[in-house]
C-alpha positions as CSV (number, residue, x, y, z in Angstrom):
1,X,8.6,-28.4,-25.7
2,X,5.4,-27.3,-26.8
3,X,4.7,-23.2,-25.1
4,X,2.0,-23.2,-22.5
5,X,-0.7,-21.2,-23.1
6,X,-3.6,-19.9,-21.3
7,X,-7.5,-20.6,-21.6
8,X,-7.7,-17.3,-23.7
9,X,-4.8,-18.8,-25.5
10,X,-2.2,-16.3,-25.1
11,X,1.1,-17.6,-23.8
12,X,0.8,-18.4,-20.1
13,X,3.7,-17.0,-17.9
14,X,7.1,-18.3,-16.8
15,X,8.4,-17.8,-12.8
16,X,12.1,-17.5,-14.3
17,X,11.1,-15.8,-18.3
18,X,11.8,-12.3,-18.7
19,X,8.3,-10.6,-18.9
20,X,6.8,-9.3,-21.5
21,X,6.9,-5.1,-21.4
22,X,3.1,-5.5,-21.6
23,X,2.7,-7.6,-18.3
24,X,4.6,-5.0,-16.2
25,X,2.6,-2.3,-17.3
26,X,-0.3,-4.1,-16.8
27,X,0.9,-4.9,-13.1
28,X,1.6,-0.9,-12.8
29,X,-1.8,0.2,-14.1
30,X,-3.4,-2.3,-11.6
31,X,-1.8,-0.5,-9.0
32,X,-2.6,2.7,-10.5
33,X,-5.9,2.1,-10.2
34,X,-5.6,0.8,-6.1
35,X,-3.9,3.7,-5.7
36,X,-6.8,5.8,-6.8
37,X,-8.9,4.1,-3.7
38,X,-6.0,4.0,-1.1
39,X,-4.8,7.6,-1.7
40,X,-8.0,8.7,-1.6
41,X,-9.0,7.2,1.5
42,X,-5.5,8.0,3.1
43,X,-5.5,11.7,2.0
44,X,-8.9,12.9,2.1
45,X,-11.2,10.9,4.0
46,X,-10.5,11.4,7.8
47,X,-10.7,15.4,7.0
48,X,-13.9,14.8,5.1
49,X,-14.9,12.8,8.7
50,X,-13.8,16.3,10.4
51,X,-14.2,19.0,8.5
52,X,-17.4,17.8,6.4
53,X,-19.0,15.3,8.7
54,X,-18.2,17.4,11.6
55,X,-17.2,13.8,13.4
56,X,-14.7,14.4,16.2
57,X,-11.2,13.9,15.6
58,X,-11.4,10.8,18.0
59,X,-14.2,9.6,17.2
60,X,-13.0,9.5,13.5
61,X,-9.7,7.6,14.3
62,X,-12.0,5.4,16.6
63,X,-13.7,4.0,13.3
64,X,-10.5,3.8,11.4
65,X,-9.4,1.5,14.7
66,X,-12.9,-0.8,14.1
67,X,-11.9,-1.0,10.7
68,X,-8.6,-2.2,11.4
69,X,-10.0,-4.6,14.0
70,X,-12.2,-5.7,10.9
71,X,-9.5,-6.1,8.8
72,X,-7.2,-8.5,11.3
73,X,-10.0,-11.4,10.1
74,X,-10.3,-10.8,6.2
75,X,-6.8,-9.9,5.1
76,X,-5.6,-13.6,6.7
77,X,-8.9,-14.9,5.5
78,X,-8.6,-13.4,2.2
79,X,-5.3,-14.6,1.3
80,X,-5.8,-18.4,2.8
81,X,-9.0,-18.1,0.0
82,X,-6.5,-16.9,-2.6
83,X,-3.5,-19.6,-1.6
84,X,-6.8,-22.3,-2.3
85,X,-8.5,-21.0,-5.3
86,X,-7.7,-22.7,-8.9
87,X,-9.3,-21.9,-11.7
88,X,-8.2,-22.1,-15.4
89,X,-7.8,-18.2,-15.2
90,X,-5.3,-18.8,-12.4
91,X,-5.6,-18.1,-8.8
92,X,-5.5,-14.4,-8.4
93,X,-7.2,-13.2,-11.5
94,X,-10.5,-13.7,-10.7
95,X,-10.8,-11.8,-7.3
96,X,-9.1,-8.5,-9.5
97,X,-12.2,-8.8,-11.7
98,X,-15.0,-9.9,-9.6
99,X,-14.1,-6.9,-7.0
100,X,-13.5,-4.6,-9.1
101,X,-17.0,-3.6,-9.5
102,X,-17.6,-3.6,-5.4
103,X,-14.5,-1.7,-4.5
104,X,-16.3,1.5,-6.9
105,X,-18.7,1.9,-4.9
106,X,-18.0,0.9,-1.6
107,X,-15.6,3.6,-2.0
108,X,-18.0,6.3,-2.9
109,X,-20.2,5.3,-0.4
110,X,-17.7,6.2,2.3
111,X,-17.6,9.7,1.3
112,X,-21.7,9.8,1.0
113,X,-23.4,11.2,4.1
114,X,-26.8,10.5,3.3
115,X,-28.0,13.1,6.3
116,X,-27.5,11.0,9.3
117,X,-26.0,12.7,12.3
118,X,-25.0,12.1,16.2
119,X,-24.8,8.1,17.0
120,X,-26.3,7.2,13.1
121,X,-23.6,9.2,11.5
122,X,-21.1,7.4,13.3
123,X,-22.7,4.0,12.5
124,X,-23.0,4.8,8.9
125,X,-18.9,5.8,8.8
126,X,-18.1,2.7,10.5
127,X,-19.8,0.4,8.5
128,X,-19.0,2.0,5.1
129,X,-16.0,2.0,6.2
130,X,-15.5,-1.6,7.2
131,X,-17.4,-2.1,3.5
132,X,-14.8,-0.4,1.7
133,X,-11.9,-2.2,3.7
134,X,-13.6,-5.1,2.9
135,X,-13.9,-5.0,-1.2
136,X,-10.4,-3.8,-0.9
137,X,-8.7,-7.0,0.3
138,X,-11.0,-9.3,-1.8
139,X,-9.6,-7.7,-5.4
140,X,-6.0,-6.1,-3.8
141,X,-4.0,-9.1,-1.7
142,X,-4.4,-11.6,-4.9
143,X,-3.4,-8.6,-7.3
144,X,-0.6,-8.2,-4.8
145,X,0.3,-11.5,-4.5
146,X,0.8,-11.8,-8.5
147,X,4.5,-10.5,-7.9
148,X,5.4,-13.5,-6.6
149,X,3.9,-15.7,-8.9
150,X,4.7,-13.8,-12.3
151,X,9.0,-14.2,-11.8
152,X,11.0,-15.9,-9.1
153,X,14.2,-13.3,-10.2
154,X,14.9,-10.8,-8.4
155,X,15.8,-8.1,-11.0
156,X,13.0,-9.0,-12.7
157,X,10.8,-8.7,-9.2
158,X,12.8,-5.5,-8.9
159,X,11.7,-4.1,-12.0
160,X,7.7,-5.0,-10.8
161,X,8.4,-3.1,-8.0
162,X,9.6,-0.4,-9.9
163,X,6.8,-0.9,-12.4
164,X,3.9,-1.0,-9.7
165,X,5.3,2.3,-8.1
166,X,5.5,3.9,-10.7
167,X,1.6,3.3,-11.1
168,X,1.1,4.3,-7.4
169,X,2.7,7.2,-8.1
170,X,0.5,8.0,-10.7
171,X,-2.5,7.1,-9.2
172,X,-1.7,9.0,-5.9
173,X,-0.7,12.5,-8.1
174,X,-3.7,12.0,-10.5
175,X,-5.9,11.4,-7.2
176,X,-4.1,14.3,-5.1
177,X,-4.7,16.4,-8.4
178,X,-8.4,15.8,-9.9
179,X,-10.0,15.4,-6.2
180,X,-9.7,19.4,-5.3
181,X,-10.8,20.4,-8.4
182,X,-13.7,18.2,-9.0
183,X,-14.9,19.6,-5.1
184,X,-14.2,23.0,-5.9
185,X,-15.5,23.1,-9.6
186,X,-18.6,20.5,-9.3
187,X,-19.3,20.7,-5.6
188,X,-20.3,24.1,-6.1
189,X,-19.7,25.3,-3.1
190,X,-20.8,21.7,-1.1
191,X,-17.9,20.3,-0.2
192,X,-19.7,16.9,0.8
193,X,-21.1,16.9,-2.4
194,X,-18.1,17.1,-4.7
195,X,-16.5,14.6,-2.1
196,X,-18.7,11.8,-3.5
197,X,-18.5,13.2,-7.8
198,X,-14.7,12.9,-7.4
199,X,-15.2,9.6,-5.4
200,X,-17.8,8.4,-7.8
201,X,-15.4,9.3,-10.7
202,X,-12.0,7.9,-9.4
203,X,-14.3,3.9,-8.8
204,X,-15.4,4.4,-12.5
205,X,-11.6,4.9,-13.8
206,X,-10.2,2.2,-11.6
207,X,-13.3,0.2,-13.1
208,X,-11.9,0.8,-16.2
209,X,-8.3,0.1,-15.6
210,X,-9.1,-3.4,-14.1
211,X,-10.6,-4.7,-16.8
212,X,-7.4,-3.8,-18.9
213,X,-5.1,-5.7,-16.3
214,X,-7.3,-8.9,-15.7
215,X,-7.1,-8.7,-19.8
216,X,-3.7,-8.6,-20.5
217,X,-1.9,-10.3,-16.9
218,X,-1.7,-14.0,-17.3
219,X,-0.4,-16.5,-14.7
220,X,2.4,-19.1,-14.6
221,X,0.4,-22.5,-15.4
222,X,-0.6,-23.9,-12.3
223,X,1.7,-27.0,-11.3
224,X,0.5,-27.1,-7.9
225,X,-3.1,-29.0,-6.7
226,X,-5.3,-27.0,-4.5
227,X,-4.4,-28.1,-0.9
228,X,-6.3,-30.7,0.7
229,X,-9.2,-29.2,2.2
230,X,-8.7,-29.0,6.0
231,X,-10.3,-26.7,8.5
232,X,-9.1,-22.9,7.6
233,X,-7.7,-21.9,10.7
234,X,-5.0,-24.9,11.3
235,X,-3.9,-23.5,7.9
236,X,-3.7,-19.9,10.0
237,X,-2.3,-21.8,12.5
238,X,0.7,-23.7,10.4
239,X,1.4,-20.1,9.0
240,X,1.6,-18.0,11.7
241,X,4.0,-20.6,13.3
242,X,6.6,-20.1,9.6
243,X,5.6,-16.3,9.9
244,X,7.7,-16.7,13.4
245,X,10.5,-18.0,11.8
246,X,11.2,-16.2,9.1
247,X,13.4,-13.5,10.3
248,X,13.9,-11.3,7.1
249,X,9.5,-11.9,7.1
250,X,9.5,-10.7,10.5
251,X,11.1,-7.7,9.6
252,X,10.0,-6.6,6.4
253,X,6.4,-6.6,8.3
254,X,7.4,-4.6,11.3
255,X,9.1,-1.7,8.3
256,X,6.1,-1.7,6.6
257,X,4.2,-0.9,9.8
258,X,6.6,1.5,11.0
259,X,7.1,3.6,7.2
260,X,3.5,3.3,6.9
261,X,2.5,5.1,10.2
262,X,5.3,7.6,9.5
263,X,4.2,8.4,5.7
264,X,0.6,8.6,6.6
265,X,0.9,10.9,9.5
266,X,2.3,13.3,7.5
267,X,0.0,12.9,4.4
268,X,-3.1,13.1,6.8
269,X,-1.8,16.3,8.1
270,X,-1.0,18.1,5.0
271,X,-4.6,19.5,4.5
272,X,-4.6,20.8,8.3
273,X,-0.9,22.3,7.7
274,X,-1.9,24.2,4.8
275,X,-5.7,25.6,6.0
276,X,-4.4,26.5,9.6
277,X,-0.9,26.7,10.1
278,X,0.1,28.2,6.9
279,X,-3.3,29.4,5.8
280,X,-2.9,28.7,2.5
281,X,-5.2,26.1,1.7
282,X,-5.0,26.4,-1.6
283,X,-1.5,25.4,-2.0
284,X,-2.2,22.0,-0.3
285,X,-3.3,20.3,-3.3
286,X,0.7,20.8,-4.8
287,X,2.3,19.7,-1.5
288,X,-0.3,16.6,-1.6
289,X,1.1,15.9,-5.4
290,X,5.1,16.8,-4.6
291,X,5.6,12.8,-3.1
292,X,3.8,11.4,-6.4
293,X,6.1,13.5,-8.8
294,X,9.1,12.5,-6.5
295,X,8.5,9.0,-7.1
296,X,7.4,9.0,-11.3
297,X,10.6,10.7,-11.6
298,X,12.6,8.8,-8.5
299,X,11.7,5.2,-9.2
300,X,13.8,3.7,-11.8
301,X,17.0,5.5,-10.1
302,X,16.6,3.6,-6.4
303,X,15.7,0.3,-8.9
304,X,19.1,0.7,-10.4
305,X,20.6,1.9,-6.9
306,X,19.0,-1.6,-5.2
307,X,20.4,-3.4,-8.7
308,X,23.8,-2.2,-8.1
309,X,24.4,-2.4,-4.0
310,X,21.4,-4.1,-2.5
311,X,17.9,-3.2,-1.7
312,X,18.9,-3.0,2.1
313,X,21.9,-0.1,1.1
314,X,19.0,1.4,-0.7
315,X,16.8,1.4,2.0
316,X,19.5,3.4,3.9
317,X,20.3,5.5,1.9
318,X,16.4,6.9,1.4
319,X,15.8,6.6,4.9
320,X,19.1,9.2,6.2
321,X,17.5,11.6,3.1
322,X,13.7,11.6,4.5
323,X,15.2,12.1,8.0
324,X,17.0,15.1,7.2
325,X,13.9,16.3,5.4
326,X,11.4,16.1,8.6
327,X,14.1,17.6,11.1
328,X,14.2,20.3,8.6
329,X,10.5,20.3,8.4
330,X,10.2,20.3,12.7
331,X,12.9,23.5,13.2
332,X,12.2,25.3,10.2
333,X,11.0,28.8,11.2
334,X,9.6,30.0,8.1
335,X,5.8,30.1,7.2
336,X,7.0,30.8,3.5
337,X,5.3,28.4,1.0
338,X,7.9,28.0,-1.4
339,X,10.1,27.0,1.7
340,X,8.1,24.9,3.0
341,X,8.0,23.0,-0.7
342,X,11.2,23.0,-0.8
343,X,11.5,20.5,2.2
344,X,8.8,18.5,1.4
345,X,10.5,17.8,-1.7
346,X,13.8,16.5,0.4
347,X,11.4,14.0,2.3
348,X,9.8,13.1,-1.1
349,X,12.7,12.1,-2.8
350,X,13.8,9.6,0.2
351,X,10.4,8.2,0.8
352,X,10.3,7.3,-2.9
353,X,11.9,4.7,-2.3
354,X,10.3,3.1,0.4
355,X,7.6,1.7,-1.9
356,X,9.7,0.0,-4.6
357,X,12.1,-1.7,-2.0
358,X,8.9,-2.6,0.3
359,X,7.1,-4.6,-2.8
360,X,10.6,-5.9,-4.0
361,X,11.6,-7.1,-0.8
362,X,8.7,-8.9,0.3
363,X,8.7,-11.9,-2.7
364,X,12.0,-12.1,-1.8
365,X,11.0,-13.6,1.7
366,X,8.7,-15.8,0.3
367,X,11.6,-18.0,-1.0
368,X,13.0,-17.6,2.1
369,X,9.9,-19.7,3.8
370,X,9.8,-21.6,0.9
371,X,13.7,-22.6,1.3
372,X,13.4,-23.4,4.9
373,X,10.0,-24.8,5.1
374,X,9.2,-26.3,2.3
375,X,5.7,-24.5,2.1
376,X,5.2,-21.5,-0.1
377,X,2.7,-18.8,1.1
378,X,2.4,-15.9,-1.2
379,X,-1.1,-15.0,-0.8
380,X,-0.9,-15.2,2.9
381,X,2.6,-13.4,2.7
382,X,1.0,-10.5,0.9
383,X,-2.3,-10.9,2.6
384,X,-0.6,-9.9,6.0
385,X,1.2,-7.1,4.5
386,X,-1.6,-5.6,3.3
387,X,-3.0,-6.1,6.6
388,X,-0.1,-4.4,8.2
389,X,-0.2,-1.3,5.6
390,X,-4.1,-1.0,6.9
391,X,-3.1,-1.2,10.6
392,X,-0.8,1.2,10.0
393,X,-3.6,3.5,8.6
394,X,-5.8,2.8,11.1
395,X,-3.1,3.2,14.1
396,X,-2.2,6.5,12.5
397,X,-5.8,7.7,12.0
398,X,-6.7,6.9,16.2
399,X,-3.3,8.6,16.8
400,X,-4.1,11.6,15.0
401,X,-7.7,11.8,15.9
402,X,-6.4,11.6,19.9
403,X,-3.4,14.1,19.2
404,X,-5.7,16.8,18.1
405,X,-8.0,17.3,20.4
406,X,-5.3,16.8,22.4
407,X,-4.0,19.6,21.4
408,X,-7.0,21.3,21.3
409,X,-7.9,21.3,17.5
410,X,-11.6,22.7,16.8
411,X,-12.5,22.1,12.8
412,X,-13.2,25.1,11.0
413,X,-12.4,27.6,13.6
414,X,-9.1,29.9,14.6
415,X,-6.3,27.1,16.1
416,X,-4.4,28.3,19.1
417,X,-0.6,28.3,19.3
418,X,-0.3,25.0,20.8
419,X,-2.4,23.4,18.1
420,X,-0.4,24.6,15.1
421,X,2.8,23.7,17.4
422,X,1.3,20.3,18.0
423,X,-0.2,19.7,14.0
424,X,3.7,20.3,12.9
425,X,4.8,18.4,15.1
426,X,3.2,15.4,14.3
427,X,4.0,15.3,10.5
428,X,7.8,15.5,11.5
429,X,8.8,14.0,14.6
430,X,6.2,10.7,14.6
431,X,8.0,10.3,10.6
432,X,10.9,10.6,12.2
433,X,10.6,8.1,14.7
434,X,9.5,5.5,12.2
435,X,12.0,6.1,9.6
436,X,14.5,5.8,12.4
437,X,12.9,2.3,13.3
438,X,13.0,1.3,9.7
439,X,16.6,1.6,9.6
440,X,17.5,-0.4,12.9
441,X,14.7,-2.9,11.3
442,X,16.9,-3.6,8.1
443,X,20.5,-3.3,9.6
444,X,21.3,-7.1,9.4
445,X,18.5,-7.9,6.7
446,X,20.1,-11.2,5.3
447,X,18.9,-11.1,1.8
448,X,20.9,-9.5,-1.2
449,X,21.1,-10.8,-4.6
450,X,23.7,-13.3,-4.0
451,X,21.8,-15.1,-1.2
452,X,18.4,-15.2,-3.1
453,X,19.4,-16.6,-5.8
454,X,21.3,-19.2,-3.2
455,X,17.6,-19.2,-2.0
456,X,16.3,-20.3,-5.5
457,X,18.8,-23.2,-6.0
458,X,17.7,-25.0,-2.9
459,X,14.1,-24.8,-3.7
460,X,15.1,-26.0,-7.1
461,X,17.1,-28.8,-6.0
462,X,14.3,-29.8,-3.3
463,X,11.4,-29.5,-6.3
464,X,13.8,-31.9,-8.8
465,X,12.6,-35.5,-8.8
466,X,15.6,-38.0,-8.0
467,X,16.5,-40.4,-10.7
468,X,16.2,-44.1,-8.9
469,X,18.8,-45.6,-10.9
470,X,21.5,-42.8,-10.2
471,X,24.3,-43.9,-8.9
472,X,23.9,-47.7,-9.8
């Protein structure tokens, strides 16, 4: 049999071929590069809306909650587009490298305040922010839903997973790293303005970095048409009603949701921890980097813990470590830095592994759909969990934005007991909560090794044409 190549005429990939080394790392520097958007969005922009816009705390997470609103419509949209599109650079492809381009700036627009203030300022957030969310779907759910597409096995997925963390990781520690000392060396005493040089410089790298992944990632050959064109939202529609019934689906989105709003309230809070409860602000930018190098280093070992029990026992087993970490965090006394490190560190190394099991779990329900309905949805799949990752951020962000001027926080000004009470918290008992959830999430999650690749037979069997004359 002749080897299938692609139109640049480099072999084309196989679901159930072992990958070449160069596709995975391709896959992890695509991720890399998202990562240098979505960290820097996650960790730096609602304090930038605070501290540097001098928005409200509420009305800050207010935007983040328009922006999710914004996002419920083109995540779904985005990936029904994806599920459709064929072209003889594959599906997915072509969204990485025609949005490459838009996400760079959009994103260094949303740190740009071009002097509006009051209602205007507030408009301008909004919609830069909605712009940003908005070039972010159109290049990251096909990216995303590549996983799927590249192998159908699940060590192989596994090792994706393990790949594209491994390039978040990087992405958030380079991000956490270079953004503090671009604002302190080239903002030159603006913070606003060395904001939007380290935004401006992260879009140019990720730039970069696509162009390297869209050249070196190739898709399976298509075998499938493009679905006959019908209205977009009975496709929605037909979805949403699978979505339903897929359980291990079901839950996989409610974990991410939960982990997400857990992870994020802590990361959010770091900056405020560091400048008024610890008033050490310039130790923040190591405690920002601690649950990068956690994960670089903590990756491959949860891969070959998931490998050798099951990605569910894995989940477990991070989950009871990051929960010890944030109790420690809530009831230590100390104001020390090096203690407060310390247990940082514990709820680093169990949230590492949060990532790789999220991203290797969620192909895995794709066969599950694909088993039981004889539809696969990958772009959709990954579309809604991207959109549940954003709701997350933006359910976090109104949260926080509420919570402190609940508790009374004032930017750039002394904070009273009860808001450094409140600020700690927040980035150890609302983690808590969702970790916890996590775990009750998974506790009867159905699919280990054994059952997916039980999972893959029957779609086989289901996809190989009968032979008329057997049997006569």
């Amino acid at each position: 049999m002749a080897e299938q190549s692609t139109p640049s005429g480099q072999p084309a990939a196989t679901p159930d071929a072992r990958l070449p080394l160069l596709a995975k790392f391709g896959f992890g520097a695509g991720d890399f590069a998202f990562n240098l958007v979505w960290s820097g969005t996650g960790l730096f922009l609602m304090y930038v809306y605070t501290d540097v816009f001098g928005v409200s705390p509420t009305i800050a997470g207010l935007v983040y909650a328009i922006a999710l609103a914004w996002d419920a419509v083109t995540d779904p949209v985005m990936g029904i587009i994806a599920d459709r599109t064929r072209t003889k650079w594959g599906r997915y492809r072509p969204w990485v490298a025609m949005g490459a381009i838009p996400l760079a700036i959009s994103y260094a627009l949303a740190f740009w305040n071009p002097g509006f203030t009051g209602i205007a300022l507030v408009i301008w957030i909004a919609f830069t922010h909605c712009l940003l969310r908005t070039a972010y779907t159109v290049a990251s759910i096909p990216f995303s839903s590549l996983q799927a597409r590249l192998s159908s096995d699940a060590n192989e997925r596994s090792q994706l997973a393990g790949f594209r963390m491994m390039g978040a990781a990087s992405g958030v520690l380079t991000v956490a790293m270079l953004t503090p000392l671009v604002v302190k060396k080239f903002g030159q005493g603006d913070e606003g303005r060395g904001y939007v040089l380290a935004a401006m410089a992260a879009g140019i790298l990720a730039v970069l970095i696509f162009a390297f992944v869209v050249s070196v990632m190739r898709e399976p050959e298509e075998t499938e048409a493009a679905p006959t064109p019908e209205p977009m939202w009975n496709d929605v529609g037909a979805f949403f009603s699978q979505f339903a019934q897929n359980g291990p689906l079901v839950r996989v989105f409610l974990v991410i949701i939960a982990v997400s709003i857990a992870v994020t309230m802590f990361s959010k809070n770091v900056l405020y921890y560091f400048k008024y409860v610890l008033e050490a602000p310039e130790s923040a930018t190591l405690a920002l980097v601690t649950p990068a190098l956690a994960m670089l280093v903590l990756v491959p070992v949860w891969v070959f813990i998931a490998s050798k029990t099951s990605k569910r026992a894995a989940w477990m087993m991070g989950s009871v470590i990051s929960a010890l970490g944030y109790l420690a965090f809530y009831f230590n006394p100390s104001k020390d830095v090096g203690v407060v490190m310390a247990i940082i560190m514990v709820i680093s190394v169990g949230g590492s592994s949060f990532g790789v099991l999220f991203w290797s779990m969620l192909p895995d329900t794709v066969e599950w759909g694909e088993a039981h309905h004889g539809v696969r949805h990958e772009a959709k799949v990954f579309g809604f969990a991207s959109f549940a990752q954003k709701a997350a951020l933006g359910v976090n962000a109104l949260l926080l934005g509420l919570m402190l001027d609940g508790v009374g926080y004032k930017a750039n000004q002394a904070q009273s007991v009860q808001t450094l009470d409140g600020i700690t918290a927040m980035m150890s008992l609302i983690p808590l909560l969702g970790v916890l959830a996590s775990m009750a999430l998974l506790w009867k999650y159905p699919i280990d090794a054994k059952r997916h690749a039980e999972l893959r037979q029957q779609i086989a069997a289901r996809n190989t044409p009968t032979n008329p004359l057997q049997g006569h």
